[in-house]
mmJSON file of the N, C-alpha and C atoms, coordinates in Angstrom:
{"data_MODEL":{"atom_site":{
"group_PDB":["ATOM","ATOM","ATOM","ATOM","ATOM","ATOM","ATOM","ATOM","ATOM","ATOM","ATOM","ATOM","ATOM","ATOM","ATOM","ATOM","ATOM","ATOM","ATOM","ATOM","ATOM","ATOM","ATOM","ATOM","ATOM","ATOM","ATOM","ATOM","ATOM","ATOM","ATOM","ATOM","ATOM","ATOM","ATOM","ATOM","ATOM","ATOM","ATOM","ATOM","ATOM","ATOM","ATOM","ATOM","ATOM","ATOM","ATOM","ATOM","ATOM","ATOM","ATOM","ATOM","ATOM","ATOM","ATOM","ATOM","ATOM","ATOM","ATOM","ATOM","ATOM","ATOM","ATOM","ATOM","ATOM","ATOM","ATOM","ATOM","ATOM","ATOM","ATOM","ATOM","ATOM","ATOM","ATOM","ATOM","ATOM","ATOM","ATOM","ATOM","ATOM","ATOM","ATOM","ATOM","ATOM","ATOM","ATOM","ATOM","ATOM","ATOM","ATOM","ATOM","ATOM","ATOM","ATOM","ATOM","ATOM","ATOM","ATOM","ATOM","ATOM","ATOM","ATOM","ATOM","ATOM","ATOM","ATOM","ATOM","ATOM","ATOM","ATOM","ATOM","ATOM","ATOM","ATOM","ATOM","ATOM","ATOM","ATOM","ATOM","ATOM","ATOM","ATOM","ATOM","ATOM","ATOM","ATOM","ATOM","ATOM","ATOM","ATOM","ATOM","ATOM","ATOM","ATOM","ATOM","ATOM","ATOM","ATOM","ATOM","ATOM","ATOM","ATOM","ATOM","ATOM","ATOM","ATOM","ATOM","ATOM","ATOM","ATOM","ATOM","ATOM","ATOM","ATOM","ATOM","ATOM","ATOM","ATOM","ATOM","ATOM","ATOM","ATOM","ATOM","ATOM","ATOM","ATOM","ATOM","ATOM","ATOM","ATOM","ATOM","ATOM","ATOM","ATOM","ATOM","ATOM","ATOM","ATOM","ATOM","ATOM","ATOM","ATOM","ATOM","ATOM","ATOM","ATOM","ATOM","ATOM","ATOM","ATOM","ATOM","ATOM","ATOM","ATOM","ATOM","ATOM","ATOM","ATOM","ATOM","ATOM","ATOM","ATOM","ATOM","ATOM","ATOM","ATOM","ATOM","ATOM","ATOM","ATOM","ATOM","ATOM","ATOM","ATOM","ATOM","ATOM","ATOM","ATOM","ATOM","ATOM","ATOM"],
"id":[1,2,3,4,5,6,7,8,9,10,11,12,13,14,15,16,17,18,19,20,21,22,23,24,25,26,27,28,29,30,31,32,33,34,35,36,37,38,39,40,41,42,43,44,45,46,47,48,49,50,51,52,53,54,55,56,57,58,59,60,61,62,63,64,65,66,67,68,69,70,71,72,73,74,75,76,77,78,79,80,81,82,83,84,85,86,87,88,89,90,91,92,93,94,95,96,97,98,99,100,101,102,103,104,105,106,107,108,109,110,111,112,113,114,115,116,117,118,119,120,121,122,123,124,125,126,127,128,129,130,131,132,133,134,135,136,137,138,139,140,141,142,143,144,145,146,147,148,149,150,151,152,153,154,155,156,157,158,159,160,161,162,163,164,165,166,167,168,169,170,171,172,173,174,175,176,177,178,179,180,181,182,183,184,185,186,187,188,189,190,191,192,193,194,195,196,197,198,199,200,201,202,203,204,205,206,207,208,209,210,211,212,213,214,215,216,217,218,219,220,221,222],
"type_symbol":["N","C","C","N","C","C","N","C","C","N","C","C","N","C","C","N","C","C","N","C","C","N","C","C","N","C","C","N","C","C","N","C","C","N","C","C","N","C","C","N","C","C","N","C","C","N","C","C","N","C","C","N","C","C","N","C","C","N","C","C","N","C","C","N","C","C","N","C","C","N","C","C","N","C","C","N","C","C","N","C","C","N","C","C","N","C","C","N","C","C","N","C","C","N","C","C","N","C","C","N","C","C","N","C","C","N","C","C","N","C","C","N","C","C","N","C","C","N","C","C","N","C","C","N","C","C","N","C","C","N","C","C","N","C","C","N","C","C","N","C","C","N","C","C","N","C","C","N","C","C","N","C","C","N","C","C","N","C","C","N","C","C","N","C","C","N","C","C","N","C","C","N","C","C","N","C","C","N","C","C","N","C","C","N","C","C","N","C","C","N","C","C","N","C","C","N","C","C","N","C","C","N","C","C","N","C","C","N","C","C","N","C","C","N","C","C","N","C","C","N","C","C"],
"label_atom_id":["N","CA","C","N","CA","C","N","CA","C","N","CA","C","N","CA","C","N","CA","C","N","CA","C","N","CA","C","N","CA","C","N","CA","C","N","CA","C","N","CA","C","N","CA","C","N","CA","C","N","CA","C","N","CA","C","N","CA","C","N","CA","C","N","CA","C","N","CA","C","N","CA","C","N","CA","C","N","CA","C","N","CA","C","N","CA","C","N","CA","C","N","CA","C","N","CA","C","N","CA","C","N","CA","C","N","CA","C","N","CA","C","N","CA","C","N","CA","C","N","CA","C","N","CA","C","N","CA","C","N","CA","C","N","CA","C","N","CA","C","N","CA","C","N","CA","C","N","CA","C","N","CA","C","N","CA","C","N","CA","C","N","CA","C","N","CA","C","N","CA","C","N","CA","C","N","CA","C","N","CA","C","N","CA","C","N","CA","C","N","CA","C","N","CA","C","N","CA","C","N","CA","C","N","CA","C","N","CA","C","N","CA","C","N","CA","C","N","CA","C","N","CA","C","N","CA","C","N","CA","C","N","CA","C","N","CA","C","N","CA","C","N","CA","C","N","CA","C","N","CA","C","N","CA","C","N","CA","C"],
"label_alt_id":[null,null,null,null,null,null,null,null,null,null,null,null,null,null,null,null,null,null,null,null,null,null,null,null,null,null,null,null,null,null,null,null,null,null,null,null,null,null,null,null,null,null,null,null,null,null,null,null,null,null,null,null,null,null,null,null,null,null,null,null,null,null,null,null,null,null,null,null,null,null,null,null,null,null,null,null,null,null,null,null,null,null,null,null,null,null,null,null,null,null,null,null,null,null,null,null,null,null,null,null,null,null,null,null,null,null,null,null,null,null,null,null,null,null,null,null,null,null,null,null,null,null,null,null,null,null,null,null,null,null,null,null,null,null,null,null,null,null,null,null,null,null,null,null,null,null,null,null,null,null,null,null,null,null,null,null,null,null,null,null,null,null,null,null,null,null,null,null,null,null,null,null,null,null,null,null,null,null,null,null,null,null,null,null,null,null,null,null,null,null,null,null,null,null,null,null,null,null,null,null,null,null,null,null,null,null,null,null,null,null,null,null,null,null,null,null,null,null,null,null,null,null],
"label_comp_id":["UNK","UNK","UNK","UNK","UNK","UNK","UNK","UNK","UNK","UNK","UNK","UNK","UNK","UNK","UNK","UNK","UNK","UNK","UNK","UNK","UNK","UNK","UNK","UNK","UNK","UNK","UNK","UNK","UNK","UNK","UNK","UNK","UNK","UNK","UNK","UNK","UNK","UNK","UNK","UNK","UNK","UNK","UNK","UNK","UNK","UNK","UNK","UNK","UNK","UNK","UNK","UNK","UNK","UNK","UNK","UNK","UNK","UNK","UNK","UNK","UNK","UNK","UNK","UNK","UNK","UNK","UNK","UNK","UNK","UNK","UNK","UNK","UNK","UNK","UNK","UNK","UNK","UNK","UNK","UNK","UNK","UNK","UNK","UNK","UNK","UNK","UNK","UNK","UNK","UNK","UNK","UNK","UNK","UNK","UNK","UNK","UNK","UNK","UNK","UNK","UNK","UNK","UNK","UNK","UNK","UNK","UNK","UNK","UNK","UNK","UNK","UNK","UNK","UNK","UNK","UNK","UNK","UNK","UNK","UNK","UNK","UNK","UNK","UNK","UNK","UNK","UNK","UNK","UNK","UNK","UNK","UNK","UNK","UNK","UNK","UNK","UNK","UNK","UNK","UNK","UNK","UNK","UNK","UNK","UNK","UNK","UNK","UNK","UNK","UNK","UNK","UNK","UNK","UNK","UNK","UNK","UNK","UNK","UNK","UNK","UNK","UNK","UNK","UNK","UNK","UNK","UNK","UNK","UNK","UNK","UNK","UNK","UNK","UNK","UNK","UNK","UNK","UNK","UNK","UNK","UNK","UNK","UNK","UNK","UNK","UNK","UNK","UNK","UNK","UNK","UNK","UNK","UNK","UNK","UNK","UNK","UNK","UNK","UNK","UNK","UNK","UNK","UNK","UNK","UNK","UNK","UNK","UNK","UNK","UNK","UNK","UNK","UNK","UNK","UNK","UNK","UNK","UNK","UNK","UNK","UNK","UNK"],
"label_asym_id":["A","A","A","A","A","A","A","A","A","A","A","A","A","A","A","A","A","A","A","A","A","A","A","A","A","A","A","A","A","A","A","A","A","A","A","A","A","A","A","A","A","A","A","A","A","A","A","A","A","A","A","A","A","A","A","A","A","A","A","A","A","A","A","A","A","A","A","A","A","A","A","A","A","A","A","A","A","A","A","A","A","A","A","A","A","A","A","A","A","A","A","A","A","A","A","A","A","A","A","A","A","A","A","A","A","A","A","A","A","A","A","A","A","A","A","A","A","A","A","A","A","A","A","A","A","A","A","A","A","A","A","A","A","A","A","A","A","A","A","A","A","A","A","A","A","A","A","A","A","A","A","A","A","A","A","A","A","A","A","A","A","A","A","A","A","A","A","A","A","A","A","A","A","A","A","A","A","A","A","A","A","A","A","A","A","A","A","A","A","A","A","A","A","A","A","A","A","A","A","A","A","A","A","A","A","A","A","A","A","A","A","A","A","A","A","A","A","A","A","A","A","A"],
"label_entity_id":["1","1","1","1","1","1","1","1","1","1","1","1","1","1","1","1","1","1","1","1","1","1","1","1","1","1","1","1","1","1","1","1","1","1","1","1","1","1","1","1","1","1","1","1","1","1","1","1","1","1","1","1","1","1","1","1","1","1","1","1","1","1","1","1","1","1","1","1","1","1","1","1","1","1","1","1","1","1","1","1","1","1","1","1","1","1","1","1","1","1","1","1","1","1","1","1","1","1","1","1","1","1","1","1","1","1","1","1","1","1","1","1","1","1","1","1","1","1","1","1","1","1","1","1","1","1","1","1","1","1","1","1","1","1","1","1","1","1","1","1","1","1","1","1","1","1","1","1","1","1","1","1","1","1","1","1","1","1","1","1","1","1","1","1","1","1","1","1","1","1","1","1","1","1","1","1","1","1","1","1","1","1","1","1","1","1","1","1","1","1","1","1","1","1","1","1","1","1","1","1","1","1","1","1","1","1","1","1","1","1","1","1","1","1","1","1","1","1","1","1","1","1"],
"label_seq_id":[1,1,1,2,2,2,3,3,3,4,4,4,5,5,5,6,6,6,7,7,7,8,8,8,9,9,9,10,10,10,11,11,11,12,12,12,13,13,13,14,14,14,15,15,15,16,16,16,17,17,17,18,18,18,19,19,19,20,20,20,21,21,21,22,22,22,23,23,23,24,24,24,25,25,25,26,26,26,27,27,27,28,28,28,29,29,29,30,30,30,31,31,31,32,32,32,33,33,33,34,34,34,35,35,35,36,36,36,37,37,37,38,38,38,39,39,39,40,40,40,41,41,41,42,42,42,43,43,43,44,44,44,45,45,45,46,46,46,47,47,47,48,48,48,49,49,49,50,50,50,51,51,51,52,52,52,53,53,53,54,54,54,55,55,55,56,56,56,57,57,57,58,58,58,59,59,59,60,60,60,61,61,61,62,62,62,63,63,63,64,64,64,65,65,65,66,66,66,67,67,67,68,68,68,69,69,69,70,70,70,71,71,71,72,72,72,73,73,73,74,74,74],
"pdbx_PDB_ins_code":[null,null,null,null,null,null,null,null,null,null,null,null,null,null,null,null,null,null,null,null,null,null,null,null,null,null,null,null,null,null,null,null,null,null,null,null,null,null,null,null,null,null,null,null,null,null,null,null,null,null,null,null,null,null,null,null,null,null,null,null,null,null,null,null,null,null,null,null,null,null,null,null,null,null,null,null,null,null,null,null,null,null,null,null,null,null,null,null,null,null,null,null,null,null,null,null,null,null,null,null,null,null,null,null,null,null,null,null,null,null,null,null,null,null,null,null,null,null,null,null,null,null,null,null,null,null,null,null,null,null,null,null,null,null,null,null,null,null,null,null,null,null,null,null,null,null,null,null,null,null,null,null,null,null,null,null,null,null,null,null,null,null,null,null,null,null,null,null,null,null,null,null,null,null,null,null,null,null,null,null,null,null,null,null,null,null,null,null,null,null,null,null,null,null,null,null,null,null,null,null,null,null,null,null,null,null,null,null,null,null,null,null,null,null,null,null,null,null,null,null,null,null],
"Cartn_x":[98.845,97.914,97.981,97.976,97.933,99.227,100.146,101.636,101.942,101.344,102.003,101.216,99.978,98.512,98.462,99.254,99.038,98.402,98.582,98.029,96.24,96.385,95.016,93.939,94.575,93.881,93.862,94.68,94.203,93.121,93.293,92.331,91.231,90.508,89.662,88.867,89.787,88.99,88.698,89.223,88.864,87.55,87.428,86.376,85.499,85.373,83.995,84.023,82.528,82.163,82.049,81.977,82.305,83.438,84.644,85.761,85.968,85.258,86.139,85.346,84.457,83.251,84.321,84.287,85.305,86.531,87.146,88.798,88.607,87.798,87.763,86.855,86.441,85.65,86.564,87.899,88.889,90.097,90.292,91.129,90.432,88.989,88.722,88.977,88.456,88.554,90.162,90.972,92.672,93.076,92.277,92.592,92.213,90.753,90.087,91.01,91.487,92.136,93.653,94.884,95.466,95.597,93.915,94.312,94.573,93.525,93.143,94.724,95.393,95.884,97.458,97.595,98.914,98.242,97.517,97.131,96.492,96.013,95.383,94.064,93.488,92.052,91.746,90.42,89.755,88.879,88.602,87.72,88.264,86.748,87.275,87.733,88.093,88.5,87.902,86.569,85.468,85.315,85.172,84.668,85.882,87.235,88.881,88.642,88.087,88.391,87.413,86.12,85.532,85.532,86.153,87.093,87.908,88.778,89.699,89.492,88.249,87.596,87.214,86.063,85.542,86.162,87.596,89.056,89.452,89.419,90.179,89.489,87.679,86.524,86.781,86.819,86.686,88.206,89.243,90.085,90.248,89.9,89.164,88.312,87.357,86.442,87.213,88.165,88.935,90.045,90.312,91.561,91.123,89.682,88.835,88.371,88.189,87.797,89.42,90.527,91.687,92.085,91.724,91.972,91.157,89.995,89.078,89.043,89.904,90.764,91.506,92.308,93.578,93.496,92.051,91.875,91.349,90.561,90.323,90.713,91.731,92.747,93.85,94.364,95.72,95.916],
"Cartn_y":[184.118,184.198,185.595,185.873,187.148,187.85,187.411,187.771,189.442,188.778,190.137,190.948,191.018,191.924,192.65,192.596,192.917,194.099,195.317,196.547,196.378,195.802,195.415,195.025,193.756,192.98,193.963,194.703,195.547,196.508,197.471,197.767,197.527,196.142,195.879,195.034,194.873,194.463,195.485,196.624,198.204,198.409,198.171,198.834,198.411,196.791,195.607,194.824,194.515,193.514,192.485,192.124,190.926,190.154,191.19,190.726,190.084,191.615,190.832,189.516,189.298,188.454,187.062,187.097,185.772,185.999,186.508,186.771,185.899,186.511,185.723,184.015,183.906,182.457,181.531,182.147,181.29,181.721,182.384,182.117,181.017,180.856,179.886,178.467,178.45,177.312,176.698,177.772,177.467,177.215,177.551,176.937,175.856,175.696,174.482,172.807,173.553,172.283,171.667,173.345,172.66,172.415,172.486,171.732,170.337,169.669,168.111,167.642,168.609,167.716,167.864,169.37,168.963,167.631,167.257,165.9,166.811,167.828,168.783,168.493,168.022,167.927,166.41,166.605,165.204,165.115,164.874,164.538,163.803,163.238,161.744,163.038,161.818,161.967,162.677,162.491,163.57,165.348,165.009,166.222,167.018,166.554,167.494,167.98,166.859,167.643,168.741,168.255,169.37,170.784,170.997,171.762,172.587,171.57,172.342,172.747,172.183,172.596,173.522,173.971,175.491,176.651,176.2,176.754,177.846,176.397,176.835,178.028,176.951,178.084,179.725,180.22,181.004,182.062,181.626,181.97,181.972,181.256,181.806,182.896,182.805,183.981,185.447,185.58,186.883,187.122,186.24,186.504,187.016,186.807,187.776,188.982,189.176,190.111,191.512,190.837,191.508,192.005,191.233,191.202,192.281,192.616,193.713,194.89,194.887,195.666,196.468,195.69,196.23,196.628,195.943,196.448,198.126,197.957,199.373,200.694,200.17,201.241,201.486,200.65,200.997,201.278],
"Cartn_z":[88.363,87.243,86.632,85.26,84.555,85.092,84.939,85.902,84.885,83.566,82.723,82.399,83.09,82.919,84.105,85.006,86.476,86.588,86.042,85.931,85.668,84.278,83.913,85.173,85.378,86.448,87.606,88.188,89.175,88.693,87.378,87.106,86.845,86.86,86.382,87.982,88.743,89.651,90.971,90.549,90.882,90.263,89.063,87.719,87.32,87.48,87.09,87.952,88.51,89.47,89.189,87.978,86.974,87.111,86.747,86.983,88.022,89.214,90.377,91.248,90.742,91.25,90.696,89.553,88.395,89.469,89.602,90.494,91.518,92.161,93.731,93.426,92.84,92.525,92.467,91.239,90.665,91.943,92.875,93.744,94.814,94.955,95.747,95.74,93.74,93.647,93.286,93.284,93.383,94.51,95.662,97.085,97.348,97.035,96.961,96.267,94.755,94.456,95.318,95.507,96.173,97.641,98.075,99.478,99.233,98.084,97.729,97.095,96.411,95.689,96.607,97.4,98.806,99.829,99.507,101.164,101.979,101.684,102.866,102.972,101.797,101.957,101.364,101.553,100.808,99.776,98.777,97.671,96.642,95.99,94.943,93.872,92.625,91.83,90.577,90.282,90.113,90.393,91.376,92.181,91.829,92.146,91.854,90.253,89.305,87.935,88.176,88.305,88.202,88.372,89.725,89.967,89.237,88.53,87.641,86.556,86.374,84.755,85.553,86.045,87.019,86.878,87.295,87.493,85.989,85.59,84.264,83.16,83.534,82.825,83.532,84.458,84.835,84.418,84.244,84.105,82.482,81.577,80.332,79.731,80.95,80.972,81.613,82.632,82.594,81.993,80.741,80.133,79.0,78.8,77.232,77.713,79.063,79.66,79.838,79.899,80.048,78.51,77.544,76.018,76.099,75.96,75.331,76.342,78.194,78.361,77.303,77.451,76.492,75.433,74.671,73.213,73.332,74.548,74.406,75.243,75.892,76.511,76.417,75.301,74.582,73.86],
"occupancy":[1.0,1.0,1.0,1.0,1.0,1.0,1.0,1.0,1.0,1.0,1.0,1.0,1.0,1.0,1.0,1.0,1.0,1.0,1.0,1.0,1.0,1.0,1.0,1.0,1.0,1.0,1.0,1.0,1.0,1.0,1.0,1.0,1.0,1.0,1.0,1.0,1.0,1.0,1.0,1.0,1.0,1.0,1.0,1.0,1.0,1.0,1.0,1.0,1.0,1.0,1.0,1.0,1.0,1.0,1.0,1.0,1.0,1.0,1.0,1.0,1.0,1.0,1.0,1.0,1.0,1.0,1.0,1.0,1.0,1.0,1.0,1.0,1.0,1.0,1.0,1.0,1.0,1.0,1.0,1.0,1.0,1.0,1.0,1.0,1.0,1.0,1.0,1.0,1.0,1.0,1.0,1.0,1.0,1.0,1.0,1.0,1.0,1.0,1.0,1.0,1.0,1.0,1.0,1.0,1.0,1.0,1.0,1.0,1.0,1.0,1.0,1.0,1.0,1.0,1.0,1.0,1.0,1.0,1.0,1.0,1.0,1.0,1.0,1.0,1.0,1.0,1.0,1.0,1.0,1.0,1.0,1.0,1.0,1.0,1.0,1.0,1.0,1.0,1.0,1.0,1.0,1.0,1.0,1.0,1.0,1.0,1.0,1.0,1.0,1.0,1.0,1.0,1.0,1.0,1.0,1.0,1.0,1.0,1.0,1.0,1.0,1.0,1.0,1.0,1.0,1.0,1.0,1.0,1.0,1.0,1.0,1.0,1.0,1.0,1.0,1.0,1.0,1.0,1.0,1.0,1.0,1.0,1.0,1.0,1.0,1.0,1.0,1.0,1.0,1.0,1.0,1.0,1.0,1.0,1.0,1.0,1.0,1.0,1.0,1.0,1.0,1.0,1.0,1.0,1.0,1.0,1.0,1.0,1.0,1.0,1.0,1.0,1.0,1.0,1.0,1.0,1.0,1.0,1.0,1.0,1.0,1.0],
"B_iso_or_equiv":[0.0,0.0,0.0,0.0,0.0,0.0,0.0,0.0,0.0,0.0,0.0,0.0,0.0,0.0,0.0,0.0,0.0,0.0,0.0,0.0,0.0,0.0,0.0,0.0,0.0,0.0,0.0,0.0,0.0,0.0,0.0,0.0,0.0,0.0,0.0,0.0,0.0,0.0,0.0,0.0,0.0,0.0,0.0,0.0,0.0,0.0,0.0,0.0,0.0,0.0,0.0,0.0,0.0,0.0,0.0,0.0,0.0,0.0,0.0,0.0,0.0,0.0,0.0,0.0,0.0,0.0,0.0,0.0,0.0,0.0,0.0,0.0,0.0,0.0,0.0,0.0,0.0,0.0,0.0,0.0,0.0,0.0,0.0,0.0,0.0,0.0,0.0,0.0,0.0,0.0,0.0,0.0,0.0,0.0,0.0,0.0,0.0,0.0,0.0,0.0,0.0,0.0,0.0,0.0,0.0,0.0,0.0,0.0,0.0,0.0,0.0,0.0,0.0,0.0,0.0,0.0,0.0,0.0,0.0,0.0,0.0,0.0,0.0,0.0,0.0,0.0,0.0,0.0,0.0,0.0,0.0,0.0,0.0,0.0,0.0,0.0,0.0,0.0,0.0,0.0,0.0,0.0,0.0,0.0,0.0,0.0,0.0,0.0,0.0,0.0,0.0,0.0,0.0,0.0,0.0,0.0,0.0,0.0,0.0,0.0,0.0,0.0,0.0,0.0,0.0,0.0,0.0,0.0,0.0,0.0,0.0,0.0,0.0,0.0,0.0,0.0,0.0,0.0,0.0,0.0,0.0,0.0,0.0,0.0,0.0,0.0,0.0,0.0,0.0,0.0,0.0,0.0,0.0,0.0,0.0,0.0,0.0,0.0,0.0,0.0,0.0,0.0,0.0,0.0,0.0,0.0,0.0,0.0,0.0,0.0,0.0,0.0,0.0,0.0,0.0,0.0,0.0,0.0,0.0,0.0,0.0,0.0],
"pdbx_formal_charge":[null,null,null,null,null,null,null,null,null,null,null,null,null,null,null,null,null,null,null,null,null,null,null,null,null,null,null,null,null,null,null,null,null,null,null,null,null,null,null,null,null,null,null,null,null,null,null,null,null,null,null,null,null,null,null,null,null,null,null,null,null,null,null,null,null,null,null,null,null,null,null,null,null,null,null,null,null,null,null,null,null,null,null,null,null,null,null,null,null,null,null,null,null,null,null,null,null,null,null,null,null,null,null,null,null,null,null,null,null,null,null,null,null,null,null,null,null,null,null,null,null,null,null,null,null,null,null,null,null,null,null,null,null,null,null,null,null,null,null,null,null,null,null,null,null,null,null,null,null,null,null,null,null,null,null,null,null,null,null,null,null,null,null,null,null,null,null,null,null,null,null,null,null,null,null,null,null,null,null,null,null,null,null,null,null,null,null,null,null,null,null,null,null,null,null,null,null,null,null,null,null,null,null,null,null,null,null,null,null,null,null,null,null,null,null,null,null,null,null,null,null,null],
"auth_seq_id":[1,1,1,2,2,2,3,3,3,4,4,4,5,5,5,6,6,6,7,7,7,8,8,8,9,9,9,10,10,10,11,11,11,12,12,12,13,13,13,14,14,14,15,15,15,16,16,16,17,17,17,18,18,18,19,19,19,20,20,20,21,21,21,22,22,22,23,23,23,24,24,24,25,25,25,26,26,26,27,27,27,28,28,28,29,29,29,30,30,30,31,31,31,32,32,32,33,33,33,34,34,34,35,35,35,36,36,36,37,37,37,38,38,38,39,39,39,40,40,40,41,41,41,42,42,42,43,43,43,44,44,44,45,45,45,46,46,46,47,47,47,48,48,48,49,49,49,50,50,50,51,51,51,52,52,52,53,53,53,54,54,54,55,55,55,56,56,56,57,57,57,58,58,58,59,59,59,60,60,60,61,61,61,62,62,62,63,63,63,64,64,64,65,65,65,66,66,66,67,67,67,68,68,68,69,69,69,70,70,70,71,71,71,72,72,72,73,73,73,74,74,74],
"auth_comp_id":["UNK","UNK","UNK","UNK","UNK","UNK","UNK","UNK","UNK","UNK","UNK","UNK","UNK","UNK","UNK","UNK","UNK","UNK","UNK","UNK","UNK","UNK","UNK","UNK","UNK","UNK","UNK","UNK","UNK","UNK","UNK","UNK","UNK","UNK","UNK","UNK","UNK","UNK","UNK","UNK","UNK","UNK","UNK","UNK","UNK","UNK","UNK","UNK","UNK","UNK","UNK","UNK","UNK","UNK","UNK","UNK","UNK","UNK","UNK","UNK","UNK","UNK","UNK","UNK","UNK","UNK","UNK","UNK","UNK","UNK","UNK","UNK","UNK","UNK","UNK","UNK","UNK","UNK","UNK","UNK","UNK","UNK","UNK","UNK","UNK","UNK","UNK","UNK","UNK","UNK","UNK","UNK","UNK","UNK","UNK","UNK","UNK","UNK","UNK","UNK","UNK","UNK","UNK","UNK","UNK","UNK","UNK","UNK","UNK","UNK","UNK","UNK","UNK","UNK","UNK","UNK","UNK","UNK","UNK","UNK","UNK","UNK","UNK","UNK","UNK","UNK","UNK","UNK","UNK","UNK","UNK","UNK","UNK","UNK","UNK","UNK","UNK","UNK","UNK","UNK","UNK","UNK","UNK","UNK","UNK","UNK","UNK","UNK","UNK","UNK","UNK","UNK","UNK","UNK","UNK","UNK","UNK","UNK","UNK","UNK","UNK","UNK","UNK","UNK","UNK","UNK","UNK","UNK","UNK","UNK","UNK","UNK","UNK","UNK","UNK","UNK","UNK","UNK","UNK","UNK","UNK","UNK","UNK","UNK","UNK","UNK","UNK","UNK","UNK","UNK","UNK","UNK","UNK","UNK","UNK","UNK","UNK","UNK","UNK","UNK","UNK","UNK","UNK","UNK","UNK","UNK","UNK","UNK","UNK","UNK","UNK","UNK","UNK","UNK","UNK","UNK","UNK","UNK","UNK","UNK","UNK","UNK"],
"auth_asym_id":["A","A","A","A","A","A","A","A","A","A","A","A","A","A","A","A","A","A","A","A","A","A","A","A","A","A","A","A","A","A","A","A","A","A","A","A","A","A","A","A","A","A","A","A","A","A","A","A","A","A","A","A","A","A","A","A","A","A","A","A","A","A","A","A","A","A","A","A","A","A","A","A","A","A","A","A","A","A","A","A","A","A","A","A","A","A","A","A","A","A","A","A","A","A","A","A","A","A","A","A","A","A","A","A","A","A","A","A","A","A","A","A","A","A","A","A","A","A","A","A","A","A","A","A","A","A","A","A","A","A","A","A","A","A","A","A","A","A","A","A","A","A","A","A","A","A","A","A","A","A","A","A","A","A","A","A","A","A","A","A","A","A","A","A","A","A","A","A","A","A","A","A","A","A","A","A","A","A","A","A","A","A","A","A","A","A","A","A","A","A","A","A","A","A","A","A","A","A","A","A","A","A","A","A","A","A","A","A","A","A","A","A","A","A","A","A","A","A","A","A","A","A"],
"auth_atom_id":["N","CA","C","N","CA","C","N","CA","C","N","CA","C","N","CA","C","N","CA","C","N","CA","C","N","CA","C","N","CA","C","N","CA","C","N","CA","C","N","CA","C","N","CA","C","N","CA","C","N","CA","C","N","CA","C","N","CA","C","N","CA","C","N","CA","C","N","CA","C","N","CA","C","N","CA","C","N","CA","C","N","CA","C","N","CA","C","N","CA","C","N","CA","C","N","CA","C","N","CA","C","N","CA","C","N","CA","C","N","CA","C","N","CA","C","N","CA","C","N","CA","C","N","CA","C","N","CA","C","N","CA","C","N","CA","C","N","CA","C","N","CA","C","N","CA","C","N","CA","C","N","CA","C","N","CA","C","N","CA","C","N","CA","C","N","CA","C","N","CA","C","N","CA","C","N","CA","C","N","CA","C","N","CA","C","N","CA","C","N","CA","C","N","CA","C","N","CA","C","N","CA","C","N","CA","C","N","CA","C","N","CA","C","N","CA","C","N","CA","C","N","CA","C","N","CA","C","N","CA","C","N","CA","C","N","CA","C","N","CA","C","N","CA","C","N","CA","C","N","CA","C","N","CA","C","N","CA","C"],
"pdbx_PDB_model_num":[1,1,1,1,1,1,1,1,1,1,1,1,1,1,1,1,1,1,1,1,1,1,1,1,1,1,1,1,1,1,1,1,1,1,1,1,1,1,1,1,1,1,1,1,1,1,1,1,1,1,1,1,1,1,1,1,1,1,1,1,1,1,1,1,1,1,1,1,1,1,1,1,1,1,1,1,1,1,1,1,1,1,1,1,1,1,1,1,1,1,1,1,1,1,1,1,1,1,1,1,1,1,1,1,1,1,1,1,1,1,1,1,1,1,1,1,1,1,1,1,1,1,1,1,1,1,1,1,1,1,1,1,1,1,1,1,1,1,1,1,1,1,1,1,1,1,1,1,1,1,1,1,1,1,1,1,1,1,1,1,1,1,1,1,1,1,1,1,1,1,1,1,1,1,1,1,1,1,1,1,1,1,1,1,1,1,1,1,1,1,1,1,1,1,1,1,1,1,1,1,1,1,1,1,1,1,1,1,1,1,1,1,1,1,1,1,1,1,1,1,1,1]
}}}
């Protein structure tokens, strides 16, 4: 995730608890989905999107957060 922000993202989860609060949420729930969806885990079909919407929201929310990074340190 953020493969080409890497600096950013380290800086920022050094620098805001925000960030890094969002970081670790969306690495959980990236574990969370692929335990269900390797056969590792169990849950319906529901519960997985939800998930990935969660997922996805959160990872929306630190990619505006990396944008206004960058807007204001470059």
């Amino acid at each position: 995730m953020f493969e080409f922000d890497q600096e950013i993202v380290e800086a920022l989860l050094v620098e805001d608890l925000n960030f890094r609060r969002l970081y670790n949420k969306h690495a959980e729930l990236k574990r969370q989905v692929h335990e269900v969806t390797s056969g590792n885990g169990s849950m319906d079909d529901l519960h997985l999107e939800t998930l990935k919407k969660q997922k996805l929201y959160l990872k929306d929310q630190m990619a505006g957060m990396i944008e206004s990074y960058r807007r204001l340190h470059h």
